[in-house]
C-alpha positions, 0 to 999 in steps of 0.5 A: 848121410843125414835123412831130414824129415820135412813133412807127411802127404797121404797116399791112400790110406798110408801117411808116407814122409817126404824126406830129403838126403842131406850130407852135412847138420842141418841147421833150423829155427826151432819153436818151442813153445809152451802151453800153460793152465791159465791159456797163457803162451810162451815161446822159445826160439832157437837156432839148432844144428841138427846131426842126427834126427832121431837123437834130435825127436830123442831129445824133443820126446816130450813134445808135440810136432806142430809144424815142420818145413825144411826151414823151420821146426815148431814144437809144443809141451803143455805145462801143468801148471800156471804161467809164470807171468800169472805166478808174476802179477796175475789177479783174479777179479771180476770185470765190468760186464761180471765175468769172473776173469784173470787179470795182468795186474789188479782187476782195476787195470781192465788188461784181461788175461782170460775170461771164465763165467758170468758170476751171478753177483746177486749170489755172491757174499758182499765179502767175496763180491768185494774180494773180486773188485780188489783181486784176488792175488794168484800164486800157485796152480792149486790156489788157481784151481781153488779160486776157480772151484770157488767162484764156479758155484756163483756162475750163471747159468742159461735157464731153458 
């Protein structure tokens, strides 16, 4: 016998499940997906036979429940470190309205990734203002963080 877990009510002060006695594996689309730094989403899906629900939880300890019907299974990790599709081709660069930005490909390509902050340009050393509108190859999380630490003391600020 096999008790499938498929979603919590609230009964007064008490989160109760709502289960379901199933003789034979389960088999449901499982979700996974992956948060990384840089705001990027990836997501994994499979089909997976359950045969047990704690070796399953065991097994996906490390990630968040999400969302979950007797279907479906959507489970989600935040990864500490950039996306590989930033590791790939990501830029950081500066757009056309001065916010310093992630870009897919060089900066020129417009295909923003994420926006940050508004960069007071008139601050800016004509060298790193230059860096900015040809990209700024991004190739690790520390160089990431370092690129952002950089270019944070040119923001602008809302004066009040």
């Amino acid at each position: 016998m096999l008790i499938i877990l498929f979603g919590l009510y609230l009964n007064g002060n008490h989160v109760k499940a709502l289960e379901k006695i199933v003789d034979k594996p389960l088999t449901v689309k499982l979700v996974l997906q992956r948060v990384y730094l840089d705001g990027e989403l990836s997501e994994e899906v499979t089909n997976e036979t359950i045969l047990s629900m704690e070796d399953f939880w065991a097994a996906y300890d490390s990630w968040q429940l999400i969302d979950q019907s007797e279907e479906k299974i959507v489970l989600q990790q935040k990864i500490d470190d950039i996306s590989p599709l930033l590791k790939t081709n990501g830029y950081f660069g500066i757009d056309g309205d001065g916010v310093l930005s992630l870009f897919n490909g060089k900066p020129e390509t417009q295909d923003v990734i994420q926006s940050f902050f508004q960069i007071d340009v008139k601050k800016l050393e004509s060298r790193k203002h230059d860096e900015l509108i040809q990209g700024i190859r991004i190739h690790s999380k520390d160089q990431y963080l370092e690129v952002l630490k950089t270019y944070e003391a040119y923001s602008k600020t809302e004066k009040k």
